[in-house]
Structures are given as C-alpha cells and as structure tokens.
C-alpha positions, 0 to 999 in steps of 0.5 A, a space after each residue: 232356558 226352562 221348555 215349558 210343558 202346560 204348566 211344567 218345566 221340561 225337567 219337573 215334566 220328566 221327575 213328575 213322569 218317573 214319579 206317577 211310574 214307580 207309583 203304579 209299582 205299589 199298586 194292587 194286581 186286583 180288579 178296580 177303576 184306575 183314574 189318569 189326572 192333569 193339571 189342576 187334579 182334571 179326570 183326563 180318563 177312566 179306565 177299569 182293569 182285572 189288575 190295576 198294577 198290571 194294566 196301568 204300568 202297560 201305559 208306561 211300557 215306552 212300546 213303539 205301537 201306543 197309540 198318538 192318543 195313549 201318548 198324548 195322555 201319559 204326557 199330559 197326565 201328572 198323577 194316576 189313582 186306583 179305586 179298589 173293587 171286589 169283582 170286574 162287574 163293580 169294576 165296569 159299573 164304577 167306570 161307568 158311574 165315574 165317566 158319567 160324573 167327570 166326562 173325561 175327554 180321552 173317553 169322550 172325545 172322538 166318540 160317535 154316538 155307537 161307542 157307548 152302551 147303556 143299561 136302561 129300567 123301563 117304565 112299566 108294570 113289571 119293569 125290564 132291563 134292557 141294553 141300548 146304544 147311546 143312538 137308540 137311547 131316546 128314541 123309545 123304542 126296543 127290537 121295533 116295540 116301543 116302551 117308556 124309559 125309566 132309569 138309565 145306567 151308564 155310558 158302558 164301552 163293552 157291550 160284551 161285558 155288559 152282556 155278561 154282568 147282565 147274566 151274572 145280576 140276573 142269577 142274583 135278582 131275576 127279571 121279567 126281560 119279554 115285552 109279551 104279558 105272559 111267561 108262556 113259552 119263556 125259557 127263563 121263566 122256565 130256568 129261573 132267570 124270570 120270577 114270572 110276574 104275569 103268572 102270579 109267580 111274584 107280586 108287583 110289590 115284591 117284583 119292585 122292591 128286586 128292582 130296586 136291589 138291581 138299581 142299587 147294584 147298577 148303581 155302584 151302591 153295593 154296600 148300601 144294598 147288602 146293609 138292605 139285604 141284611 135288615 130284611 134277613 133279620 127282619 124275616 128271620 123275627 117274623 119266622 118266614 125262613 124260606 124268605 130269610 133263606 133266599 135272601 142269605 143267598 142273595 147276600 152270598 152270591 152278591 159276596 162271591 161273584 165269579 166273573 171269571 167270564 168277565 176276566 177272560 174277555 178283559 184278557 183275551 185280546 187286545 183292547 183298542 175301543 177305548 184309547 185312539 188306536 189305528 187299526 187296519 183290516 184286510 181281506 181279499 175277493 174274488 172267484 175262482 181267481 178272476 177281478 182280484 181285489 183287496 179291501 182295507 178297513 180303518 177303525 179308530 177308537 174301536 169306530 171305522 173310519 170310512 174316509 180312510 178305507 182303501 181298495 186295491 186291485 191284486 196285480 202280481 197274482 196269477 190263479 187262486 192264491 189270496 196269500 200272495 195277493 195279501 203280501 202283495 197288498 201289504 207291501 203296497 201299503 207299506 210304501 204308504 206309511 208317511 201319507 197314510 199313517 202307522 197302524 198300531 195292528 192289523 188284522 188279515 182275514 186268514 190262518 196261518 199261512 198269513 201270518 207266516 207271509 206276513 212274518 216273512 214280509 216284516 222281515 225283509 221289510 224291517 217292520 215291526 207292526 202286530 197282526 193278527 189273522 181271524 179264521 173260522 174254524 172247520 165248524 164255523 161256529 168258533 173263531 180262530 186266532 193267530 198271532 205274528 211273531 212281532 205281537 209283543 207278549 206284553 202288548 199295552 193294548 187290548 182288544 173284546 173279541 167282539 169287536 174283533 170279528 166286527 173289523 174282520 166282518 167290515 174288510 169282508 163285507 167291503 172287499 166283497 162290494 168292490 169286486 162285485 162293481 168290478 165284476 159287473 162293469 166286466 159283464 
C-alpha cells in the first residue's frame, strides 16, 4: 500500500528528497539567492547566503534543533535553484525583488507588520533615501517629519544589512538624506557622502539622473546600469570632459569591485533565526541586592516576540546574591515544561561565562542538548560579548544578525526588570 505525500508517493517522496540533497553538492560556494520549490514548480521560499553550497546543504543536515518550520519546508520542497550574484549586497536586493514577485509563504507567512523593511525615494526636489518599516510605510511620515513617498524597494528582512548596503550604494552614488534645505552642518556633506544639492554643489538634473543610477541599483538592475554608466563615459570622453569621464570610470570600478566584507561577517557571525520559524528563549534575572528574586523568559518566533508565551518565575532555592544559581534553578524548572511548552531550538542568558558553564553543567546531568548562548556587555559597555555552550553545533544550520541578538537579550531585561518591580511595590 503507497503512503502518499501531496502528490508523491512515500518512496518517490524519500528518492526526490536524496535527489534535491546531492544536487546542493554542485552547487557554487559563492554569494546568490537560493530558491526552495514545491508542487507544480511554487516558490515555498527565498533565501539569500555568502555560499549558496554551504548555506542551502545546512537544510539537509538532519540536525535535531531545525526549527517545525525549517522541517515543514524541506519536506514540502521537491527542488531548490540558486541564481548566482557577484557581491552579498546584489544578493539581498535579489532577495528582495524575488519575495516581492512570488510572495512566498514560509517568508510571508507569520510575519507581523515589523519583520520587513524597505527602501523608500521620497518625492521631492532633491530626492532622499530612507529606510522604513512595513508599519510605517504608509503613513508618510519620517523621524515625526512628514514627506511624499516616492519609489519603494523591497520587503528586506535585515535592517542591518540593509544599513550596511546603504553606506556601500552611498560611497558610489551620493545623496542628500537631511530633511533641512541646507548642507550647513552636514557631516556627509562634509565627508563626501552628500553632492550637496542645496549649496549649488550639483545641479537638479544631475542629482536626478544619480537617482536614477541608485534606483537601477536598488532594483537589481546592475547590468543595465553599467551598460549606462559606460555610454556616459564615452560620451564625456568625446566632448573631452575628462573629469566627468573620470568620475564615472570610478563609479563603474567601485560598482565592479564592491567590498561587502561587512556584509559577509554579519551574515556569519550568529545564528539567523529571523527568517525561518525558530523558537527562541531568553532569560534574565532581577533583583537588589538579593531581595524579591525573580526571572523573566522571553519567546521570539520567527525573529518576532511572541508575548503569549512569556513566563515569570519567582527564584525559590537561591539565598543572597548569586543570579547564577538562580538561572540553573529557573532552567531546570523550564525543562520540566517541554511537553506543554515546547523545545527551543536556542537560548539566550543574559550573562558570561559563569552561565554558560551552569548551563553545560546542567545539560549534562539533564541529557539535554539545546544550544545557548550568553550576551554580556563588556567592561566598556560599548561592545557585546558572546558565549557559546559546548552543545552549540559547530555547523549550526541557523543564523542569527547581532542586532537582533541583543534585541531578545534587551526584551528578558526589560521584562524581568517589570515584574520585580510589581513584586516589590506590593511588598512596600
């Protein structure tokens, strides 16, 4: 008797599966847009990685902390298609462009109206770019100053990358970003990065026509804008206007040797839970000098908090000043929770060292093998530090943008910090 699978039997569902996996081992360890498909050739998700090899085999690992969702779309998927691109910025602005064309579900699906970003050309004399959330996006309004939206580019599901493309585009093709009528006082007027429009350092028309070249840019339309970039060159060299020929030979350089290390590192760094249904917990502990302990757990889902499963809990076992002992205490109380709770794929302690080692310890005697990670700040407290468990897989098939990191870490503070002081008050 044939189990059937959508439109597969259970056989042809397993052939189909190791059939998509030794695919991925042909595939390029260069930066692109990778494409998940189902049934009838449907875009299930969009994806974009430094190594496409590396990053889309990570689905296939078999590892026991994927998230439902990463499951759910491997099982679900009977191909996958990579599109090659020369740097990690045409990456994410293929990304983009492809979610925006096929609106796929496992990138759409569960979103709240946080989770992307956009790219927004505002409607006016000397035109800025700016950065909005998909709330704010038609509301018309920016830093509480209002303006007429232009052109929209997007949905983008890393703010921090998107901030860091921004600068590189901007180093290429500058722009006025001020919502004052005036260069006085602007740093990147100073430095560079703004042409200086309203001090009659660069014409309208020619301050449109850069526009434009970041609008081509934005759009994934790179080809297109060189094959421009060269006709202008030529066209300046004929009339002999060689410094303008000359700007735009770099212009075309920079755009042929974009250095988006940065780019790479925060793709990297961490593991990325923002863009497939993860679970994700934070912890932290309250208190002064001792007195009305109490923890905080925070649950992000999809990279989004989830505030109908936050839990408090008041420290019982811990005498004194010792939030070390109180985390193992409220770790191990969790534990007792993971058939009505749910298993995090991570956790994140707001703490050292110290915690991880309690938490090693702890995992151990538990026979439990969940990944966590511990956020400090450091001795300055302008740098973060980061610890890992020793159950942190070394090829982890999650990532995570720092940013969002210490958003989790910062929403367990900010939670435990209000239930102490509810405690505390009702004491006084």
């Amino acid at each position: 008797m044939a189990f059937w699978y959508a439109e597969y039997t259970l056989y042809d569902f397993v052939v189909m599966k190791k059939d998509i996996e030794q695919k991925t081992a042909d595939f390029p360890r260069t930066p692109g847009v990778y494409v998940f498909r189902g049934a009838r050739k449907t875009v299930l998700y969009v994806g974009k990685a430094t190594s496409l090899r590396d990053r889309v085999r990570q689905y296939f690992s078999g590892h026991d902390t994927r998230g439902a969702r990463i499951v759910q779309l491997v099982a679900s998927a009977t191909d996958v298609d990579v599109i090659e691109t020369d740097t990690v910025v045409e990456a994410l602005l293929l990304e983009a462009e492809l979610i925006k064309k096929y609106q796929p579900p496992y990138n759409i699906d569960g979103k709240d109206d946080k989770s992307f970003s956009y790219f927004v050309m505002t409607k006016e004399q000397f035109p800025r770019v700016i950065m909005l959330r998909q709330t704010d996006l038609h509301k018309g309004k920016y830093q509480d100053l209002m303006y007429t939206r232009g052109k929209v580019f997007g949905p983008y599901t890393s703010r921090e990358q998107m901030k860091i493309a921004l600068k590189i585009i901007r180093k290429i093709f500058p722009f006025h970003d001020r919502s004052e009528k005036s260069e006085k006082g602007c740093l990147h007027y100073q430095i560079g990065l703004c042409p200086g429009p309203y001090d009659g350092a660069i014409s309208e028309k020619a301050y449109k026509k850069n526009m434009r070249n970041i609008s081509l840019f934005l759009s994934g339309r790179k080809k297109m804008l060189l094959k421009k970039l060269e006709k202008e060159m030529r066209m300046h060299a004929r009339k002999e206007e060689f410094e303008e020929a000359e700007k735009v030979k770099r212009q075309i350089f920079a755009l042929t040797h974009i250095n988006d290390i940065a780019l790479m590192k925060k793709e990297n760094a961490f593991v990325r839970i923002n863009n497939i249904g993860v679970r994700v917990e934070a912890y932290d502990i309250s208190h002064i000098g001792g007195e009305c302990m109490v923890a905080s757990m925070v649950v992000f889902v999809d990279g989004v908090p989830d505030k109908s499963q936050y839990r408090k809990f008041k420290v019982q076992s811990v005498d004194g000043i010792n939030d070390v002992g109180a985390m193992r205490e409220v770790l191990a109380r969790r534990m007792n929770h993971l058939d009505d709770w749910g298993m995090p794929q991570l956790i994140v302690l707001d703490g050292g060292k110290g915690h991880i080692n309690m938490a090693d310890d702890l995992w151990q005697k538990l026979d439990i093998k969940i990944p966590v990670i511990a956020v400090a700040k450091g001795p300055t407290r302008k740098k973060v530090d980061i610890y890992k468990s020793a159950f942190f897989p070394v090829n982890h098939a999650l990532i995570m943008d720092k940013e969002l990191l210490e958003s989790i870490r910062e929403e367990a503070h900010r939670f435990a910090i209000t239930y102490h002081k509810k405690l505390r008050d009702k004491k006084i």
